[in-house]
N, C-alpha and C positions, 0 to 999 in steps of 0.2 A: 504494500500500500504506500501512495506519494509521502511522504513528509509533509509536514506542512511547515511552511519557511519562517522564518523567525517572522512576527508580528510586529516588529519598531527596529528601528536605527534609533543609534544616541550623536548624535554631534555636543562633543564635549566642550565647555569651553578652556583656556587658558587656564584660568584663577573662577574658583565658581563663586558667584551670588548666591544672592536667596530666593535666584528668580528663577524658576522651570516654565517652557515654551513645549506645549504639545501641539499637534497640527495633525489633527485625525484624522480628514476628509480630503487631502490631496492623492489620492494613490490609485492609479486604476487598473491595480495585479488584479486577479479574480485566480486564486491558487486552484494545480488543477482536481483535487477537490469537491471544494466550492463549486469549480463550473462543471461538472455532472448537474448537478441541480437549480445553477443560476444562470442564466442566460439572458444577455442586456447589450442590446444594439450598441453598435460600439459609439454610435455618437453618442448617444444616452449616458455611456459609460463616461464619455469624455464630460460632457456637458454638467451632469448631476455630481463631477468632481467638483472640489473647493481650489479651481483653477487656479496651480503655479502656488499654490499658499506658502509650501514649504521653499520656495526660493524668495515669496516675498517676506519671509520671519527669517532668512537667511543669514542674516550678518550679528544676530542675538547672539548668538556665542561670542562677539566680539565686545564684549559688554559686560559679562561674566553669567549668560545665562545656560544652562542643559536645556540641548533643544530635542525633545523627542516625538518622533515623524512616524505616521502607523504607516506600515507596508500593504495590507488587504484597501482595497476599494467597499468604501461604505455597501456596496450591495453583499459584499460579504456578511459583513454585520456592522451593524451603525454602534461606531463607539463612542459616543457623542446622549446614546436614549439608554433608556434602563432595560437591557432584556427580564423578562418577567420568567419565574421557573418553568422551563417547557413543559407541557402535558400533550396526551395527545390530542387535543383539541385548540383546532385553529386561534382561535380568540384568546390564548392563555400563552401564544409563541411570543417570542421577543417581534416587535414592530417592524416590519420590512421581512422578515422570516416566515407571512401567513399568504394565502393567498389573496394577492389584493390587484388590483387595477396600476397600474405605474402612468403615473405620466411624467413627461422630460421635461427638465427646460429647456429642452433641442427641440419640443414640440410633440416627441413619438411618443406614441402610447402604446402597452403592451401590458398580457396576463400575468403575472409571476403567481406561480404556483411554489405551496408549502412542502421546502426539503423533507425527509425523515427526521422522525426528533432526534435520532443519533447524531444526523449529523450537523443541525443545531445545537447540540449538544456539546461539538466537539468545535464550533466556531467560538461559542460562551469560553470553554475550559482552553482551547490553543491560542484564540485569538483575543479576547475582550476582556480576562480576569488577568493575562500577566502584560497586557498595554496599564490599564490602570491597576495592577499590584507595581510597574516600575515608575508611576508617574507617584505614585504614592511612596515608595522608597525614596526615590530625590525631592521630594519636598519636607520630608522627616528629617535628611541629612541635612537639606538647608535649614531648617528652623532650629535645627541643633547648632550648627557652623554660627546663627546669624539670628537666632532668637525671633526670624521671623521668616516665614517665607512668601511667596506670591506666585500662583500660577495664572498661565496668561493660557487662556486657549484661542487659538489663530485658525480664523475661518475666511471665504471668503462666500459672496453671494450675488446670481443671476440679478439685471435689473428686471429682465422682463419677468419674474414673478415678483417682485417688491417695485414694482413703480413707485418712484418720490421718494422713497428714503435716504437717509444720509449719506454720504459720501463712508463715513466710521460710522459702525456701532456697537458701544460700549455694552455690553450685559453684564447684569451683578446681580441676577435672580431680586430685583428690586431693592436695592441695596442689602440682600441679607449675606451675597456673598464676600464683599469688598466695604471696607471704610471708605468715608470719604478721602480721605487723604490719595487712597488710590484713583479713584474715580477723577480726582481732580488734577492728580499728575497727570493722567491719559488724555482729558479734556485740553489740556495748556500745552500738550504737545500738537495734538490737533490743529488748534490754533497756529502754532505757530509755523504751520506747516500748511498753513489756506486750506483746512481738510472740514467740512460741516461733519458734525457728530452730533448724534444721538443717543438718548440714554433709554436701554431694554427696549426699546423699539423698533423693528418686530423684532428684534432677539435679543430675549430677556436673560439665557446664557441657557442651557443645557446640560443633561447628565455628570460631567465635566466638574461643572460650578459644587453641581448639589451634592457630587459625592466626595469632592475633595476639600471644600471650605472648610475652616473650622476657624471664624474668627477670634473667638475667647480665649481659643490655641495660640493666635497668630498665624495662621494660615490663610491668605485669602485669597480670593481666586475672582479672575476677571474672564470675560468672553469678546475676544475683537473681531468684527467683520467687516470688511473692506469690500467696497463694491468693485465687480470686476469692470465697471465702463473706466475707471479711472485707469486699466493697465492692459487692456485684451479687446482685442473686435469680440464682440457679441454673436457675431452668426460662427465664423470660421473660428473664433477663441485663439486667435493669432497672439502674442506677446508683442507689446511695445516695450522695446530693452529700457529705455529711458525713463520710460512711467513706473518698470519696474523696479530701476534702483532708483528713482524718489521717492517709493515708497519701501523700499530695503532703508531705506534714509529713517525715515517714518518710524517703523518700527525697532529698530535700533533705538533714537531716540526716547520712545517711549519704555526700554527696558531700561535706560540711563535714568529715567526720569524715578522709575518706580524703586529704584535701588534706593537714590539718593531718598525718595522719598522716604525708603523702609527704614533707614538709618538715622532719621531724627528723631 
């Protein structure tokens, strides 16, 4: 039987902070696995990625933060939602794991039909419990190192499903996940970088937030989304090199920002 390939890369930094960068939703591997049972147009695949994320959180290690990057394609399994404990009953699978209707924001629609619970089973225990059992190690080491730590989860998002939103959107599960102090580092980077931000609108942050926060701990956890019209054509998903490292700029900045801020 295949292997199933390691679930995350770490890009280390230099000298670590308190600050760990996950980036779940750029990857469009489909291990082969997985695809006995998932099958997804490849624009789809392309499209329904969080286009180029991980080159656009790219230069965070430069900064002092662990940057950790899932290797499966969210149709693998969405690291990002709660898988619920499989049964054999459709409505009790983890979300994207039942059979539902898909639509892209490439446009195509298609049936996905419900794996075996085995091998949902074996997406929960190979892929989804040791991505966040290692996001949860490095943010323990950092709050030991640094009495505090901070995750940043780095998303990006289609306009043509969120017409009008921000340019950034900040989520902190309504500030239960993040202090202000963070919230406000992220915001003045924004600024000062011509970027319109929003706060939990539409994305108020995600599995991510709610299973790793622990403010009273010192652990707090933020959710950034960057629209992709600022960096990629929208039909072809083409990269502008230039918009990319502005916003390689961008987010750099806001790992500096959030350091200096954890340290006062």
């Amino acid at each position: 039987m295949p292997a199933t390939p390691p679930p995350f890369r770490v890009h280390e930094p230099d000298t670590a902070g308190p600050i760990v960068v996950e980036v779940p939703h750029a990857s469009l591997v489909v291990d082969e696995l997985a695809a006995r049972f998932t099958r997804v147009p490849e624009r789809a695949l392309a499209a329904d990625a969080d286009v180029a994320a991980d080159a656009l959180f790219g230069d965070v290690t430069l900064e002092g933060a662990a940057l950790v990057v899932a290797t499966a394609s969210r149709f693998v399994i969405d690291l990002n939602t709660a898988p619920r404990v499989p049964t054999p009953y459709e409505d009790k699978l983890p979300y994207g794991l039942r059979e539902v209707r898909r639509r892209s924001a490439s446009g195509e629609q298609w049936l996905e039909s419900a794996p075996p619970r085995a091998e949902v089973e074996r997406r929960v225990r190979d892929v989804f419990e040791p991505y966040h059992a290692e996001i949860a190690a490095r943010l323990a080491e950092a709050r030991a190192r640094h009495g505090a730590a901070i995750l940043v989860s780095g998303h990006t998002y289609p306009d043509v499903m969120f017409p009008g939103a921000a340019d950034v959107v900040l989520g902190t599960r309504r500030g239960e996940s993040a202090a202000g102090w963070a919230r406000n580092a992220v915001a003045e980077v924004a600024r000062a970088h011509g970027l319109s931000l929003a706060l939990d609108d539409p994305f108020p942050g995600g599995h991510a937030l709610e299973r790793h926060a622990r403010r009273d701990e010192g652990v707090h956890a933020l959710q950034i989304e960057i629209a992709r019209r600022l960096y990629c054509d929208a039909r072809t998903l083409a990269l502008r090199p230039d918009d990319v490292a502005r916003l390689r700029g961008f987010t750099r900045s806001v790992i500096a920002a959030l350091t200096s801020a954890a340290a006062r």
